[in-house]
C-alpha positions, 0 to 999 in steps of 0.5 A: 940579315942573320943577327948574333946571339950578342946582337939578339940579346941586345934587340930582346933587352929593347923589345923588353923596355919597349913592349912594358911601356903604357902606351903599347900595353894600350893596344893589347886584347885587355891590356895584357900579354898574358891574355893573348898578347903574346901572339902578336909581339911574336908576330911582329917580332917574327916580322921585324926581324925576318928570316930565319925568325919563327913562330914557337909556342910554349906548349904544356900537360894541360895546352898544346899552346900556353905561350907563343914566342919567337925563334931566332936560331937557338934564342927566343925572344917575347915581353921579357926579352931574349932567353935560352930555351931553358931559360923560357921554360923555367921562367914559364914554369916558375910563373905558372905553377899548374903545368907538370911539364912545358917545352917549346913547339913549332906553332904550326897550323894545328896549335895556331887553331888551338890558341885562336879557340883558346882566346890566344889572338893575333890581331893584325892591326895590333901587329901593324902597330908593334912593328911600326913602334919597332921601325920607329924605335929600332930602325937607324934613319940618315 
């Protein structure tokens, strides 16, 4: 299944309203995207959807790994939906103010050590259960 861009911005405005709410917020380490959250609902989100879907991080001056999103084609996706490559950066940067510069990057196996020794985690059982509230959430039954 290959989604368009319409199509993904769609699913990024659902995973939006989704991920925010209290019951969701509860299966995150402390509670919190921004304290290694953020890997998991990639993860999930990367399994949700399949291929082509990837595995990204923001990466910055101060962290090869900053922020782990999804990318689908020339959209990522995380907790705020769907965004252009501009877009996520300069929403990444207006949040954090510490870094000079940011840009996306393949998380590959060298970044995703990186975050896990950082305390960027990906907890599987937290990723079972984002993509079960997906399926819930998501999926079209008969």
């Amino acid at each position: 299944m290959k989604l368009k861009a319409k199509d993904l911005q769609e699913f990024g405005d659902a995973v939006r309203d989704l991920v925010w709410r209290d019951d969701v917020i509860e299966l995150l380490p402390e509670g919190d995207y921004g304290a290694g959250g953020c890997w998991a609902l990639a993860r999930a989100i990367q399994e949700f959807l399949g291929p082509p879907a990837e595995l990204w991080a923001i990466a910055s001056n101060y962290n090869l790994v900053e922020h782990v999103v999804v990318r689908y084609g020339d959209v990522y996706l995380d907790y705020d939906g769907a965004s252009t490559e501009r877009k996520l950066i300069a929403r990444f940067l207006d949040e954090y103010t510490y870094p000079a510069w940011a840009a996306v990057r393949k998380l590959d196996p060298a970044r995703a050590r990186f975050a896990r020794k950082v305390g960027i985690p990906c907890d599987p059982w937290v990723v079972k259960k984002l993509v079960s509230l997906m399926n819930r959430n998501f999926v079209e039954r008969d």
